[in-house]
C-alpha angles and dihedrals in degrees: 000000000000135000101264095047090049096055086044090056098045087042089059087043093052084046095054092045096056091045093053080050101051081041092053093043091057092050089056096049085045097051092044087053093054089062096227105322129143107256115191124244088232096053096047084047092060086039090058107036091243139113115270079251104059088049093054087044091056087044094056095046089052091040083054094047093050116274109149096235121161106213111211119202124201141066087291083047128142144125114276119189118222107256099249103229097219131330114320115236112231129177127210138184112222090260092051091042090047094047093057097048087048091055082055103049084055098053089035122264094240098042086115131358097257088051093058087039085049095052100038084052088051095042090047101049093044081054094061093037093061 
C-alpha cells in the first residue's frame, strides 16, 4: 500500500472514530434525557441514522467502559441509563484536567451540550487551579 493510501485509510479510521463517539455521545444525552426509562434499539437506530446493530455495538463499548447502562432483552427490550441523582464530584490532577479537554477539543467541545458543559466546568476550574 502506498502512502497515500495509507493516509487515506487512517484519515477514514480516525472519521469513523469520531462519528461512534459522537454517536456515542448522542445515545448518552438521549438516554439521560428518558429518565430511566427503558428506549428501544430500534428507536435509537432510526434516531441515529444507523443499523439496530451499530447502536448495540456502541452500548456495549460504553457498557464495557463503564457507563452505567441497564440492557433490557426481550420484545419490550432496550438500553435504560440510571437516573443520576444529582452531579457527580470528580477530582483531577492538571494532566488529567488537560487529557480530557483535549479529547474534547478533538471531537469538538460543542459537539453536544454536555460536551460544551464538559469543557466551560474544566476551563474554569483550571482557571482557579492556576
Amino acid at each position: 500500500m502506498d502512502q497515500r493510501a495509507r493516509l487515506a485509510a487512517a484519515s477514514r479510521d480516525g472519521h469513523l472514530a469520531l462519528r461512534r463517539v459522537e454517536r456515542q455521545q448522542a445515545l448518552i444525552e438521549r438516554l439521560h434525557a428518558a429518565g430511566g426509562q427503558r428506549v428501544r434499539l430500534a428507536q435509537l437506530a432510526r434516531e441515529q441514522g444507523v443499523s439496530a446493530r451499530t447502536v448495540a455495538r456502541d452500548v456495549e463499548r460504553l457498557r464495557l467502559s463503564g457507563v452505567p447502562l441497564q440492557t433490557h432483552r426481550g420484545q419490550g427490550g432496550g438500553v435504560s441509563l440510571a437516573p443520576a441523582r444529582g452531579a457527580i464530584a470528580v477530582e483531577f490532577d492538571l494532566p488529567e484536567a488537560a487529557a480530557l479537554m483535549s479529547s474534547l477539543a478533538v471531537l469538538g467541545p460543542s459537539v453536544s451540550p454536555s460536551a460544551a458543559s464538559a469543557m466551560r466546568k474544566l476551563t474554569t476550574a483550571l482557571a482557579r487551579a492556576v
